[in-house]
Backbone as CSV, one residue per row, in Angstrom:
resi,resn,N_x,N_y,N_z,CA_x,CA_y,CA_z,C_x,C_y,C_z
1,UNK,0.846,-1.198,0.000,0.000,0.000,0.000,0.880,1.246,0.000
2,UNK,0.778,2.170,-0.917,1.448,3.486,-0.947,1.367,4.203,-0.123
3,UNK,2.387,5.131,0.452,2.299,5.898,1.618,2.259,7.584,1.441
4,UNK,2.005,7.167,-0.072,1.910,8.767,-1.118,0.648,9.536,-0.002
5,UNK,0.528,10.722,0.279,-0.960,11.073,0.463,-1.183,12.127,-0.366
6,UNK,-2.554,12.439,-0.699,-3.379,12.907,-1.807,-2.595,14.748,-1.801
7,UNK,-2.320,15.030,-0.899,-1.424,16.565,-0.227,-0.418,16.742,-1.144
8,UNK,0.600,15.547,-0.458,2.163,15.371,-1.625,1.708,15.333,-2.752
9,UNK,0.938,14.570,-3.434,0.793,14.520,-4.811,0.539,15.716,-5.793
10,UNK,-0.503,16.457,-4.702,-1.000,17.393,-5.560,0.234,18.299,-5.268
11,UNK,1.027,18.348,-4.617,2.212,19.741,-4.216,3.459,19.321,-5.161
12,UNK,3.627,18.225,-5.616,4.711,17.514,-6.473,3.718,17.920,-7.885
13,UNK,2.755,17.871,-8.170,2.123,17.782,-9.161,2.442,19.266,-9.650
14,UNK,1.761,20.650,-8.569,1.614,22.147,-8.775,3.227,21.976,-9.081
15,UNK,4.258,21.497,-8.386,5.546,22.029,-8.429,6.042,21.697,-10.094
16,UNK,5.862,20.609,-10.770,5.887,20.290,-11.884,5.373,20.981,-12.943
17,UNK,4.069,21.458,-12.987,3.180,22.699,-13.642,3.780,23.590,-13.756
18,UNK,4.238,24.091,-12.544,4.613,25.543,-12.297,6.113,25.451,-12.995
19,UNK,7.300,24.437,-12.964,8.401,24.211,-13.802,8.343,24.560,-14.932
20,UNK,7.269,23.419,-15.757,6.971,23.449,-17.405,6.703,25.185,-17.560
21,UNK,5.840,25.613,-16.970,5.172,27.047,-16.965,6.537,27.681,-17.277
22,UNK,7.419,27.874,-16.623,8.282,28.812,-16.149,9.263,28.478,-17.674
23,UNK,9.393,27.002,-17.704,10.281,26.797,-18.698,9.989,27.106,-20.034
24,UNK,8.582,27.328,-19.987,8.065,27.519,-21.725,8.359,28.984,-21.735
25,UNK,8.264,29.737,-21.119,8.657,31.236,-20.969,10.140,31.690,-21.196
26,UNK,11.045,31.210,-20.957,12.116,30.917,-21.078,12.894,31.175,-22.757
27,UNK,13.366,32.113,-22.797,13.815,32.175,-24.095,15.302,31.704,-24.550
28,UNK,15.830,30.919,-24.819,17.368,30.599,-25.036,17.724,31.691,-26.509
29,UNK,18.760,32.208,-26.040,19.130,33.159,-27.131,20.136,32.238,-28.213
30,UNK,19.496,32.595,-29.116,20.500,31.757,-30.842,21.090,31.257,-30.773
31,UNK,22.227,32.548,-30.170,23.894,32.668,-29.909,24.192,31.603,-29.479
32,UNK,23.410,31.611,-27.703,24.043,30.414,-27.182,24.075,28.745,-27.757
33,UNK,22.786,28.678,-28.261,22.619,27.417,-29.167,23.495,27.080,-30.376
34,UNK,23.924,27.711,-30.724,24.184,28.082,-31.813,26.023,27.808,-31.129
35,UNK,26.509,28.408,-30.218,27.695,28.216,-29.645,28.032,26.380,-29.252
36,UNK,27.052,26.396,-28.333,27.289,24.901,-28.030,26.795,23.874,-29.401
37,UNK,25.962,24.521,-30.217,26.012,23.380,-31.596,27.655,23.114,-31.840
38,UNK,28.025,24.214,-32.889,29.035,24.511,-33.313,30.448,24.234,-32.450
39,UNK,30.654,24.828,-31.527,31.635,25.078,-30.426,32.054,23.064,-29.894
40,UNK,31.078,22.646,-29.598,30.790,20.948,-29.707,31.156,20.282,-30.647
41,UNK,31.120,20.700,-31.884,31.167,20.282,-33.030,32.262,20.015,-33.278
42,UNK,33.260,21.164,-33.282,34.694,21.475,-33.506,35.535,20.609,-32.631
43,UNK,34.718,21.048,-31.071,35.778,19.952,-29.829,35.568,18.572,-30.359
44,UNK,34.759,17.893,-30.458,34.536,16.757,-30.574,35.498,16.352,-32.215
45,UNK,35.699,16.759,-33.283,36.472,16.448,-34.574,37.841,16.762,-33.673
46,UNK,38.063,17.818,-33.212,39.491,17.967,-32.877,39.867,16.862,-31.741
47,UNK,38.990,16.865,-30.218,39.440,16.186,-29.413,39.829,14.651,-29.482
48,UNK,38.351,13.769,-30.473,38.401,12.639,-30.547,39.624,12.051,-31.683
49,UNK,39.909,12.948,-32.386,41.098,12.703,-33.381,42.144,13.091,-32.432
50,UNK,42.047,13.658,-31.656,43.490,13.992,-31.353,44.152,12.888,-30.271
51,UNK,42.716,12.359,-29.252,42.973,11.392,-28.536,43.579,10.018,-28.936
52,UNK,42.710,10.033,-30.266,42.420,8.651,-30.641,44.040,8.593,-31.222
53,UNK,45.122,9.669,-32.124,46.433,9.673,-32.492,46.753,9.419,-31.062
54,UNK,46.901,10.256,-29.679,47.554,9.957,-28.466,47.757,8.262,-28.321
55,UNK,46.291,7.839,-28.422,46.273,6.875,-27.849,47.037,5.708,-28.337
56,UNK,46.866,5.763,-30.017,47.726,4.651,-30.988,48.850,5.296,-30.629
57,UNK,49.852,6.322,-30.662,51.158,6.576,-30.414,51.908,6.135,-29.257
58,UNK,51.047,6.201,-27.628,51.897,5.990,-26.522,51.657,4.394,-26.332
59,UNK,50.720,3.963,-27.011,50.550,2.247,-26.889,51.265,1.473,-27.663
60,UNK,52.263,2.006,-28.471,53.016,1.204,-28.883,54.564,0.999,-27.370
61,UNK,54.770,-0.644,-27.189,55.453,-1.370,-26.592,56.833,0.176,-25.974
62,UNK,57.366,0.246,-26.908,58.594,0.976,-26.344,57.957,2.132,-25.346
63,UNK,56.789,2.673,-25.788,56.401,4.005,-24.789,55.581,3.944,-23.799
64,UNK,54.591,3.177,-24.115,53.913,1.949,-23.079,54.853,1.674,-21.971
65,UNK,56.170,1.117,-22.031,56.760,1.140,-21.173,57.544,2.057,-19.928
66,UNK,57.241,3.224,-20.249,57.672,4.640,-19.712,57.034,5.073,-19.074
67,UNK,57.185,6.146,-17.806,56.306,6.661,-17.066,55.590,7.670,-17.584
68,UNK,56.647,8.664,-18.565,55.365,9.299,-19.471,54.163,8.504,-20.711
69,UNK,54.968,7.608,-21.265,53.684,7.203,-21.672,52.558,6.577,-21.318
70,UNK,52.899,6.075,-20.327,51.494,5.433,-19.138,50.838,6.814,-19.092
71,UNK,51.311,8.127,-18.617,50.401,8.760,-18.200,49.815,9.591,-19.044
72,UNK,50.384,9.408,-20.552,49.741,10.206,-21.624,47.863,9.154,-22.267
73,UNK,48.354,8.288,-21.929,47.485,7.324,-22.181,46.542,7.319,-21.244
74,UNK,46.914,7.290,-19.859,45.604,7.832,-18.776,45.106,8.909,-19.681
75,UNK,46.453,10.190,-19.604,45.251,11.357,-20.020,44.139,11.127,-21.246
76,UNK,44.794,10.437,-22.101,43.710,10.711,-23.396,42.300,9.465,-22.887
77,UNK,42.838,8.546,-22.103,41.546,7.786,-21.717,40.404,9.087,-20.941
78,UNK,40.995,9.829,-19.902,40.302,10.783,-19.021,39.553,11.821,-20.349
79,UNK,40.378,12.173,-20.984,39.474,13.288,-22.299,38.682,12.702,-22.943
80,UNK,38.576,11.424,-23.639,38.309,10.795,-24.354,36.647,10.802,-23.460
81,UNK,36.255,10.416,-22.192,35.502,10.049,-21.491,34.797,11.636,-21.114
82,UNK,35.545,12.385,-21.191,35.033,13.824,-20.887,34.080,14.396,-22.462
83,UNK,34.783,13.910,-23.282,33.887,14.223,-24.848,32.959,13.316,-24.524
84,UNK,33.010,11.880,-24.349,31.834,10.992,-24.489,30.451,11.979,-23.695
85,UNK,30.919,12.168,-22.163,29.395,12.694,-21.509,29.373,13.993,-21.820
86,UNK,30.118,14.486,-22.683,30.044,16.246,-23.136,28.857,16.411,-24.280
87,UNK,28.641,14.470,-24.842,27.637,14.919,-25.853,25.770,14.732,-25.229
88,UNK,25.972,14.607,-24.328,24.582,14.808,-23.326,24.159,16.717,-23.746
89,UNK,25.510,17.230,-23.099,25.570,18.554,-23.282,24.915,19.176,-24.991
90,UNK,25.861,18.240,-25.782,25.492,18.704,-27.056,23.987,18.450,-27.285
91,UNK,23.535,17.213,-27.349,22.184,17.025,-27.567,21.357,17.947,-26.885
92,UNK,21.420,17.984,-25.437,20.731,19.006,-24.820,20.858,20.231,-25.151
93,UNK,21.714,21.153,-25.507,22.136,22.535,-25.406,22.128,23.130,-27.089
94,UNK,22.592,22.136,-27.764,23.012,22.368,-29.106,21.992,21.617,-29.588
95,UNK,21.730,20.497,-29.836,20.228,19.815,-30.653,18.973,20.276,-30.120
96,UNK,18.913,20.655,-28.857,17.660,20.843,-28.409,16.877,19.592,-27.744
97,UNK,17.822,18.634,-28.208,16.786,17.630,-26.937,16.112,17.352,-25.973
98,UNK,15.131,17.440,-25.809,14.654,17.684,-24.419,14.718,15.731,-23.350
99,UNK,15.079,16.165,-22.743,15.381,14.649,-21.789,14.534,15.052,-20.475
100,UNK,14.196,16.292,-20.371,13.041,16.329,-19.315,12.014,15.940,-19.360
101,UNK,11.371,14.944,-18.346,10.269,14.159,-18.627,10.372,12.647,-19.256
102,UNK,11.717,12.796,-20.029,12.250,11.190,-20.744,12.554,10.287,-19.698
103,UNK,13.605,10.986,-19.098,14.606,10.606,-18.634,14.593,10.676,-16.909
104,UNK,15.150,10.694,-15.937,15.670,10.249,-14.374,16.457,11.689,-14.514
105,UNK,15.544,13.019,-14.464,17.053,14.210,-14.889,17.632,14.485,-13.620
106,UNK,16.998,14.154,-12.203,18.545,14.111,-11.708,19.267,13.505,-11.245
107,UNK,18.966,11.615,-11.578,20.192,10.956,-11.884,20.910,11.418,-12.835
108,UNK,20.133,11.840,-14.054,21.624,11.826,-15.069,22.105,13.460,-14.486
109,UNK,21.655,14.428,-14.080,22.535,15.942,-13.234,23.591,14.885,-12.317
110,UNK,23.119,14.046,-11.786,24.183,13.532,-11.151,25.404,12.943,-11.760
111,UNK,25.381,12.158,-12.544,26.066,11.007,-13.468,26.991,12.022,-14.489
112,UNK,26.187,13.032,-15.009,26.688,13.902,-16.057,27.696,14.456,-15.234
113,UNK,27.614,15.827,-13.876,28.141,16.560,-13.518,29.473,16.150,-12.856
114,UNK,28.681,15.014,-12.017,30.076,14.026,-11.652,31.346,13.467,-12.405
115,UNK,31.044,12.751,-13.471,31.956,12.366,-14.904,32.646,13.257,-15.274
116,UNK,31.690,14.472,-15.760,32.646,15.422,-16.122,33.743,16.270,-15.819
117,UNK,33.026,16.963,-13.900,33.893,17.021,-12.801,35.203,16.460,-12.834
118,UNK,34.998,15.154,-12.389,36.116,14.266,-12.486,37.199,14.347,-13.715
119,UNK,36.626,14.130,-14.233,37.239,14.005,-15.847,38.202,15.300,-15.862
120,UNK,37.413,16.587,-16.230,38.047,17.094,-15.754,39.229,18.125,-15.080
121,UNK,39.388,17.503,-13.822,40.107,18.123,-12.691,41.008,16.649,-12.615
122,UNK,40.979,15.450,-13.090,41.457,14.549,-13.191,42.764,14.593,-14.298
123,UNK,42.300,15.022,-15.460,43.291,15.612,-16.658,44.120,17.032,-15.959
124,UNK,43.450,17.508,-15.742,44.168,18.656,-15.570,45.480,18.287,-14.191
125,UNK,45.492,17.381,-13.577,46.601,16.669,-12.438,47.489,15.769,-13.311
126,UNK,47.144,14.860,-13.862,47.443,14.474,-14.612,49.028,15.111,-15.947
127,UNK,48.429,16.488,-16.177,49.416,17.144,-16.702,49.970,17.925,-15.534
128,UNK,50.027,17.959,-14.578,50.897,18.223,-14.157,51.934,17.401,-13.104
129,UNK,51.366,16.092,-13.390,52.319,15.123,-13.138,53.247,14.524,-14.006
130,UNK,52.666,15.044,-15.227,53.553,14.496,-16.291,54.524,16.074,-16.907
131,UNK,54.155,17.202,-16.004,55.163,17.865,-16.152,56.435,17.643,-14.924
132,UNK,56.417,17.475,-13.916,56.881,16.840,-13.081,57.797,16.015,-13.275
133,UNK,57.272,14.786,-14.092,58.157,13.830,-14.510,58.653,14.230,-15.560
134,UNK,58.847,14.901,-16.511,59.465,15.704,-17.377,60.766,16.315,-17.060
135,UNK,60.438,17.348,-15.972,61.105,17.854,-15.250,62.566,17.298,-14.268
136,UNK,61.816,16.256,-13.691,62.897,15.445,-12.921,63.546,14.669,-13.619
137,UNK,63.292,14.114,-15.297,64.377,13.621,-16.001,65.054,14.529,-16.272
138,UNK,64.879,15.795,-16.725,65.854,16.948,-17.553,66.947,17.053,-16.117
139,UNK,66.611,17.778,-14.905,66.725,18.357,-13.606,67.764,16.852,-12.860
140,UNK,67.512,15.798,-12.684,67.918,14.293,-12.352,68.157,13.531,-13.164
141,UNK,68.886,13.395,-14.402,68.785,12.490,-15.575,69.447,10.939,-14.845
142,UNK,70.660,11.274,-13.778,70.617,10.359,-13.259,70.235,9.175,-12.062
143,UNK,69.231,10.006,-12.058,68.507,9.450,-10.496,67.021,9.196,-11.309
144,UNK,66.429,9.498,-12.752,65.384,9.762,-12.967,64.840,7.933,-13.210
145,UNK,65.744,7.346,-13.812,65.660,5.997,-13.930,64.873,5.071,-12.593
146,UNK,65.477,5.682,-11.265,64.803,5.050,-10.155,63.315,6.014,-9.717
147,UNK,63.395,6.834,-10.092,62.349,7.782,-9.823,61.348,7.746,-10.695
148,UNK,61.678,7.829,-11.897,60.382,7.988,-12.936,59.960,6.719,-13.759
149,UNK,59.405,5.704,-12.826,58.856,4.433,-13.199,57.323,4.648,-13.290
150,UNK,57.343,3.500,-14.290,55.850,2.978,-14.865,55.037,2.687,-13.560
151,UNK,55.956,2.285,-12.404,55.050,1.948,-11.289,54.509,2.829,-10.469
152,UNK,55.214,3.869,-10.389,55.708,5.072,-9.329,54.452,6.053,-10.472
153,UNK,54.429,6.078,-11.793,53.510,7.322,-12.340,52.014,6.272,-12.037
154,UNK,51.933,5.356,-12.152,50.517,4.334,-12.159,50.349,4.744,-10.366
155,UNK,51.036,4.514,-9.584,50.872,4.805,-8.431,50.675,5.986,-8.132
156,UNK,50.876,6.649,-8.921,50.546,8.417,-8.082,49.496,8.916,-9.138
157,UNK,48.935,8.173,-10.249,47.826,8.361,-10.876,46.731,8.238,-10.051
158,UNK,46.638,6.659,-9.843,46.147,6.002,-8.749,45.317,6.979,-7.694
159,UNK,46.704,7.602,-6.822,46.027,8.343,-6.050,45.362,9.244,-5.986
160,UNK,45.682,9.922,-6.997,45.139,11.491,-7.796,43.456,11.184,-7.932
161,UNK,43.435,10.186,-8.569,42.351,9.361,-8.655,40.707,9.278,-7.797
162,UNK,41.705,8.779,-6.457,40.761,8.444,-5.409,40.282,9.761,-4.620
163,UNK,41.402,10.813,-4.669,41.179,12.173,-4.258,40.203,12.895,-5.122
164,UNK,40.182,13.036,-6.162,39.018,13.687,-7.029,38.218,13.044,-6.743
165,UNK,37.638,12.022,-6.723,36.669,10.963,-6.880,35.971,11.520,-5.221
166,UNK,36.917,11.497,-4.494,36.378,11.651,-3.134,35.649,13.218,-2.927
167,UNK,36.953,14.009,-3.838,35.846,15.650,-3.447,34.833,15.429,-3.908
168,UNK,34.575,15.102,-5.250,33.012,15.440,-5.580,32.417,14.127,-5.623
169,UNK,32.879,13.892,-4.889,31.284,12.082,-4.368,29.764,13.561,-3.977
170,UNK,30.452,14.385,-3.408,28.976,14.764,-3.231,28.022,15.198,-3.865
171,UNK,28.108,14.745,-5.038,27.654,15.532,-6.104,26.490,14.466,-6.731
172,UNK,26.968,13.303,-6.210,26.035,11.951,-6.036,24.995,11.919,-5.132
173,UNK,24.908,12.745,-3.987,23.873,13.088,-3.398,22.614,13.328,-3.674
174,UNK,21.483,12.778,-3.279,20.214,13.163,-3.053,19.907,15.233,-3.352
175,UNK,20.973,15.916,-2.715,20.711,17.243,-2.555,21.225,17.633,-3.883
176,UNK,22.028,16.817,-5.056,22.234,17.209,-6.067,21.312,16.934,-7.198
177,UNK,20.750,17.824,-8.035,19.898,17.156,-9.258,19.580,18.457,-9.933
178,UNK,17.902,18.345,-10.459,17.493,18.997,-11.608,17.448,20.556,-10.738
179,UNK,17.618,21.521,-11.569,17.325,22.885,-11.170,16.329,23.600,-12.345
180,UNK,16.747,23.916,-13.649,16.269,24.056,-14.525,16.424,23.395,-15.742
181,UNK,15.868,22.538,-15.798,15.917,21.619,-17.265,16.332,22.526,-18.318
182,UNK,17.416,21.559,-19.017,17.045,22.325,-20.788,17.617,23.978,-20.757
183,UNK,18.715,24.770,-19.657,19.116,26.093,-19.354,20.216,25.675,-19.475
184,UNK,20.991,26.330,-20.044,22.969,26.123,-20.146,23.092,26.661,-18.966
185,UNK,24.055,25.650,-18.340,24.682,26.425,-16.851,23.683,26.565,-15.262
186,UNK,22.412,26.043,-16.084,21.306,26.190,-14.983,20.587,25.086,-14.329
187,UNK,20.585,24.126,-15.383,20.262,22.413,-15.738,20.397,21.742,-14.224
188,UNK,21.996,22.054,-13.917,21.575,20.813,-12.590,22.860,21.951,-11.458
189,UNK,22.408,21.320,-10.435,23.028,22.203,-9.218,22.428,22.178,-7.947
190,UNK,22.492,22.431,-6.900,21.642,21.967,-5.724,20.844,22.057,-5.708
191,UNK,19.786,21.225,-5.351,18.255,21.098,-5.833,17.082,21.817,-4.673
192,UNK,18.153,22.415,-3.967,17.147,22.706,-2.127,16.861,21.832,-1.536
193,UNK,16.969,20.624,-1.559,16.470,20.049,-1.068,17.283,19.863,0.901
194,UNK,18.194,20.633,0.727,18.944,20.402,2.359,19.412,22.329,2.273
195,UNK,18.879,23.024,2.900,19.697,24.141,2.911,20.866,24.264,3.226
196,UNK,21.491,23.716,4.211,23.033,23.562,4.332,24.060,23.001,3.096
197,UNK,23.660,22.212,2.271,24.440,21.973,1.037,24.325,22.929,0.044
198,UNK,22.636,23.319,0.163,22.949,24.886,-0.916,24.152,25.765,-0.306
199,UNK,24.275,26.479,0.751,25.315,27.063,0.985,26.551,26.459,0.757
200,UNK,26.670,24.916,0.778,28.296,24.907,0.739,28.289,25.044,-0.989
201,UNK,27.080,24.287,-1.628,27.513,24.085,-3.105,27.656,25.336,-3.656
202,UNK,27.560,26.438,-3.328,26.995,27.804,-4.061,28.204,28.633,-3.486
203,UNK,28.682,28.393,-2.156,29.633,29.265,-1.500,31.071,28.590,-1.284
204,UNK,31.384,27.370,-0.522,32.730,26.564,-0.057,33.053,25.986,-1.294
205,UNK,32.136,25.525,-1.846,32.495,24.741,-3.067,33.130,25.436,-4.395
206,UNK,32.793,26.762,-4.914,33.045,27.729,-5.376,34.605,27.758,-5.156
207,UNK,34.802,28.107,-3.793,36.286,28.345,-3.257,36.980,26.953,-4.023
208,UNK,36.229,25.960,-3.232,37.227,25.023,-3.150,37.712,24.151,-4.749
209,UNK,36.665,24.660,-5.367,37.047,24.343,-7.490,38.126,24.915,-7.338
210,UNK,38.321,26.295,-7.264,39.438,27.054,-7.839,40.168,26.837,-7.185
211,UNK,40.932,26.661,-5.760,41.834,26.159,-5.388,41.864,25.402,-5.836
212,UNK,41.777,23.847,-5.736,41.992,22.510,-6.287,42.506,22.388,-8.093
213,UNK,42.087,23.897,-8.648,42.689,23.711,-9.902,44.374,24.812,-10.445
């Protein structure tokens, strides 16, 4: 037996009305459509070609074996995965798709924002571990041999890893989801549903992106 009562329904129901309402009013200007068509368009020919050369180049045996090429190959796996859920974005922003009402929109605000998050702030460590190791061969050429191993860059990938993954787990939260369907930049973000996470997501969190990058 459902524990829905006739109150909630109708207040989930007005809140839904009143969404569509608001959203049909809503004008998206050209430009922006027109940016993320196009702008998408370009990343995606440039990025996926460019990955897809990364990826055949550092996988061959001799570079494969190196600490930079292990980690050039993370990176283009991490971009590669950042275009894949970037085309949610495109369909939505640039095709016009509407997935509101299709779709679970704030599982996928979750799934999307998270991936991408990750992705990334994940690449972006990434190069600068592989400037690092760059560095300490030029800087240590003879100490770099014990230092700049395939095991030692997989291991500090590794960790880089579990640390991103860990800041924005919260983003998997219940308090994260739909805000305004179908709005560039507006789509998903704390949903109110806990006032204390609106403040951190809107205020600490703010801080704590830009540090962390």
């Amino acid at each position: 037996m459902s524990n829905t009562t006739p109150s909630a329904v109708t207040e989930t129901t007005t809140t839904i009305s009143s969404l569509d309402l608001y959203l049909s009013l809503i004008q998206i200007p050209s430009i922006t459509t027109q940016f993320y068509l196009w702008g998408y368009l370009i990343t995606f020919l440039l990025g996926f070609t460019g990955n897809t050369l990364s990826l055949l180049t550092f996988s061959r045996s001799t570079l494969r074996n190196i600490s930079t090429g292990c980690l050039f190959i993370i990176l283009a796996i991490s971009d590669t995965l950042y275009l894949f859920i970037s085309i949610i974005d495109f369909a939505e922003f640039g095709l016009k798709v509407r997935f509101y009402h299709h779709v679970d929109y704030d599982q996928l605000c979750r799934f999307r924002m998270f991936t991408i998050c990750v992705a990334q702030v994940y690449s972006a460590w990434l190069l600068v571990i592989i400037t690092s190791d760059r560095w300490i061969r030029t800087r240590f050429p003879f100490k770099s041999n014990s230092i700049c191993t395939r095991k030692n860059a997989l291991l500090f990938a590794a960790i880089i890893l579990i640390v991103v993954i860990g800041l924005h787990s919260h983003i998997l939260l219940p308090f994260f989801g739909m805000v305004l369907p179908g709005i560039p930049n507006l789509a998903c973000g704390a949903n109110g549903n806990n006032a204390e996470y609106v403040t951190f997501y809107y205020y600490q969190w703010t801080i704590i992106q830009v540090s962390k990058l």
